[in-house]
N, C-alpha and C positions, 0 to 999 in steps of 0.2 A: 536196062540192057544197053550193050557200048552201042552208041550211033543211033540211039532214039530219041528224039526232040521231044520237046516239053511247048505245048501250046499254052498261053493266058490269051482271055477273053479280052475282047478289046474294047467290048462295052462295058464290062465292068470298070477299065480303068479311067475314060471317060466318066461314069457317073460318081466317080470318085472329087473328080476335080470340079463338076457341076456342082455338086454339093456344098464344096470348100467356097466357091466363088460367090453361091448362092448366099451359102451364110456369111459371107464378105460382105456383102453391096446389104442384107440386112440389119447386120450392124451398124455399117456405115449410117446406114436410112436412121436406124434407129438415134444414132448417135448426136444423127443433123435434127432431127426430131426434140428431142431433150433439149441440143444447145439452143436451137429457137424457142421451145418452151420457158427456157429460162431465161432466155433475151427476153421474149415476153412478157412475163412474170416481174423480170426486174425493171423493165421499161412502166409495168404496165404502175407499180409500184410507185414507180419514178414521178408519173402522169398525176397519181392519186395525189399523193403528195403535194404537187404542184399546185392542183385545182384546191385542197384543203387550204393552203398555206391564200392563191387569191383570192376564197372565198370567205377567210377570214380578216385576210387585208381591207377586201370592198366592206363586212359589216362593219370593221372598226373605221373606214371612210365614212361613212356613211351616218356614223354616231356621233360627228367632227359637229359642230356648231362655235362660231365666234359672235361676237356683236363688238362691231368695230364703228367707235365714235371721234369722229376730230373736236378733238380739245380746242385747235388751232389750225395754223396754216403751215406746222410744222412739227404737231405733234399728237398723236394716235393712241387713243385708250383701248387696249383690244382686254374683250371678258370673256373668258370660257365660262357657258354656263350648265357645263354638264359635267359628270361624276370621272371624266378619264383626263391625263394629262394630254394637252393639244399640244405639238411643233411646230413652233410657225419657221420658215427658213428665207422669205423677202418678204418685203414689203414696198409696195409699188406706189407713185402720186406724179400723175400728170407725166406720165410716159418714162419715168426715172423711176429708178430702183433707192430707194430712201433709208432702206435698213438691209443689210446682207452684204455677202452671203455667210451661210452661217447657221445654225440652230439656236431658237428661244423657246425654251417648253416654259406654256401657260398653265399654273398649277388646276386643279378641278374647284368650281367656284369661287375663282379666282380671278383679279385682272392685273394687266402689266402694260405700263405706258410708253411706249417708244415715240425716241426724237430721234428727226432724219438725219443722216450724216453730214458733216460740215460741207456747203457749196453744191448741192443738191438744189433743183429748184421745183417747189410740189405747188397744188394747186387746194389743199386744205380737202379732197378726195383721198383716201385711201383703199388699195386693193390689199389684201394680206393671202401669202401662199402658205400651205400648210406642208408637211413632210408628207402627208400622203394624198397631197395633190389637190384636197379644196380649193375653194378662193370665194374668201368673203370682202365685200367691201362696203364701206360707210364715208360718211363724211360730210363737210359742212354742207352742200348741198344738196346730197342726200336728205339731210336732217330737218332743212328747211319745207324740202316735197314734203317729205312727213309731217311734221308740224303742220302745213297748210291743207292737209287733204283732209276729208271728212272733216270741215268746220265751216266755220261763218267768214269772211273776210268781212274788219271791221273796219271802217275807217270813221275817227273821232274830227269834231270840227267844233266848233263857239262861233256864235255872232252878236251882234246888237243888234235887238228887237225893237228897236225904235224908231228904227226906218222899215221894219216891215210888217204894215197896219194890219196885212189878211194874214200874218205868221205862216208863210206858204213853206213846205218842205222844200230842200233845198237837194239839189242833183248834185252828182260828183262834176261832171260837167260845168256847176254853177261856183265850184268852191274854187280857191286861191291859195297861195303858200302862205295869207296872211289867218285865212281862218281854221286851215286843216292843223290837227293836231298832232297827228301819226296814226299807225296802223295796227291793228291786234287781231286776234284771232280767238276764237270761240269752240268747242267742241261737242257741244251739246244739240239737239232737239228743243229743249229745254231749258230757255233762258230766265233766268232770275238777277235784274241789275238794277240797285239799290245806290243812289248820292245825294245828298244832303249836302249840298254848297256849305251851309251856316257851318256843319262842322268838317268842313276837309278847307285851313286856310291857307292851304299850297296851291290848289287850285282855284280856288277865290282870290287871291295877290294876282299869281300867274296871268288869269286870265278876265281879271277883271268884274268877276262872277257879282250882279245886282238885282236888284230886282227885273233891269228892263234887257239883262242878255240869258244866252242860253247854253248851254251845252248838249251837243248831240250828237248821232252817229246816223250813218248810214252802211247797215248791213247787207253783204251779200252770200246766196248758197244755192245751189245747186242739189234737188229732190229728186223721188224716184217717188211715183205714186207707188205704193203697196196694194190697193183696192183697186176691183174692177169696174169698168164703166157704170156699174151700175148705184156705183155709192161713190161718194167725194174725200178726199180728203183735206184736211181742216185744218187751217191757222188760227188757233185759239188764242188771247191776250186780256190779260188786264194792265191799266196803267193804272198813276195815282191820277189826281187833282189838275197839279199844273205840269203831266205830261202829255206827248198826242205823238200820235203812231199812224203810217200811213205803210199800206203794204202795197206792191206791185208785184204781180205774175204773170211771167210770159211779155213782158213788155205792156200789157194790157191791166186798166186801173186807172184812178185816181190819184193823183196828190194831194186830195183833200183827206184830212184827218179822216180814221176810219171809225164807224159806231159799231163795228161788229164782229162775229168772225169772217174769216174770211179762204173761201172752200180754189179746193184745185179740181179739176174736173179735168177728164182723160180717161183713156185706156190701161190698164194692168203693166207697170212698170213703164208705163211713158215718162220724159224728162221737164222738170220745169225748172226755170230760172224763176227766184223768189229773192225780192229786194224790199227793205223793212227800213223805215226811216221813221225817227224820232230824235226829239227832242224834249226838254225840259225847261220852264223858267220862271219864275215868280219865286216866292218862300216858298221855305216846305221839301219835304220829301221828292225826286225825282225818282221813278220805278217804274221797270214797266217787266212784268212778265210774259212768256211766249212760251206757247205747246204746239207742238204739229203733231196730227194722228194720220196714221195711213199714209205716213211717208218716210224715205228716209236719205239719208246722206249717198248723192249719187257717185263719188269717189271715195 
């Protein structure tokens, strides 16, 4: 009809636009939702990755083994002794870098000798770097520690027994740069040493070897009793004829030739210094065997 107005609801066009907005900001959410999930996902991916990739780095670190020995005072035997190729990338001696920079892959049981760069100044110690970050080192030094650890220091001497009536053992303290021979080292419990002046006549010219002089040594080591206070442990020996052996422990003993064995007493890995002197002289076989029980090598 002319002149009649038309009402619309005014809630309805509000929940109109409620709706539209609602599902806006839900999509949105949603949409932020996803792309963090996938940042996540890719991140977390990323992360995975990264931990597999250092945890396979550190096992093959960790398989890395050298044995690095100086040849000299300027040249370095390095041995891979394991089944992967090693890279060494420097090589370090006495505060100076001797070889590098640069890659040297050591094949799998394998070694490879390096000499230091011209005008370097090394100390016959070696440090070697690896590509994945080892560091092994050796050297003459080194090599020397080792050698002398867990053994006997010997020190070899000769004299003339014609000035000494009662054939007394003779002390490092008692010897001279005329009667000492030089030094060696031993690595046993277990000694077996066997000379015969008549046939070794390098040493018989050398030093003179007769009936009325001697050759001898005076040993030293350092024990660990193994047995508890309640039992000893034992320096057992036999010599020949015309040898004689005198032992000392702990500073405590005789110099007079020994008739027996001769026991260490103490507590359950207590430490003893143990000093063996002998000698040899007349004809005949020179020998003298040595057992220790219930001890052992304190370094």
């Amino acid at each position: 009809m002319p002149g009649k107005r038309v009402c619309r609801a005014k809630g309805a066009s509000r929940k109109g636009v409620s709706t539209v907005v609602g599902m806006t900001i839900f999509l949105l959410m949603f949409a932020i939702a996803v792309a963090y999930v996938f940042m996540w996902s890719q991140n977390s991916g990323i992360y995975i990755d990264t931990v597999k990739k250092q945890v396979d780095f550190e096992r093959s670190r960790l398989t890395e083994n050298l044995i690095v020995t100086a040849e000299n005072m300027t040249t370095v035997l390095v041995e891979n002794p394991t089944a992967g190729v090693i890279v060494v990338t420097q090589v370090w001696s006495h505060n100076n870098m001797t070889w590098g920079p640069g890659e040297l892959g050591i094949p799998p049981f394998s070694n490879v000798e390096i000499v230091g760069d011209t005008g370097w100044v090394g100390d016959g110690n070696f440090t070697v770097v690896t590509y994945r970050g080892n560091i092994f080192s050796g050297g003459i030094m080194v090599q020397i520690e080792e050698s002398t650890s867990r053994s006997w220091e010997v020190t070899w001497y000769w004299n003339d027994t014609m000035n000494q009536s009662a054939h007394a053992a003779m002390t490092w303290s008692q010897m001279n740069s005329s009667q000492q021979i030089g030094v060696t080292y031993w690595y046993d419990l277990n000694i077996n040493y066997k000379w015969d002046y008549l046939n070794n006549p390098v040493l018989a010219k050398v030093y003179n070897m007769t009936d009325v002089t001697m050759l001898g040594f005076v040993a030293k080591t350092t024990l660990i009793k193994l047995s508890d206070s309640a039992s000893e442990a034992w320096i057992n020996y036999y010599i020949s004829d015309t040898s004689r052996v005198a032992i000392i422990v702990d500073g405590s003993g005789s110099l007079l030739w020994a008739n027996g064995p001769v026991k260490i007493a103490g507590e359950q890995y207590s430490v003893h210094e143990v000093w063996v002197f002998f000698d040899g002289y007349g004809k005949g076989d020179v020998q003298l065997r040595l057992n220790i029980i219930n001890a052992t090598f304190a370094r």
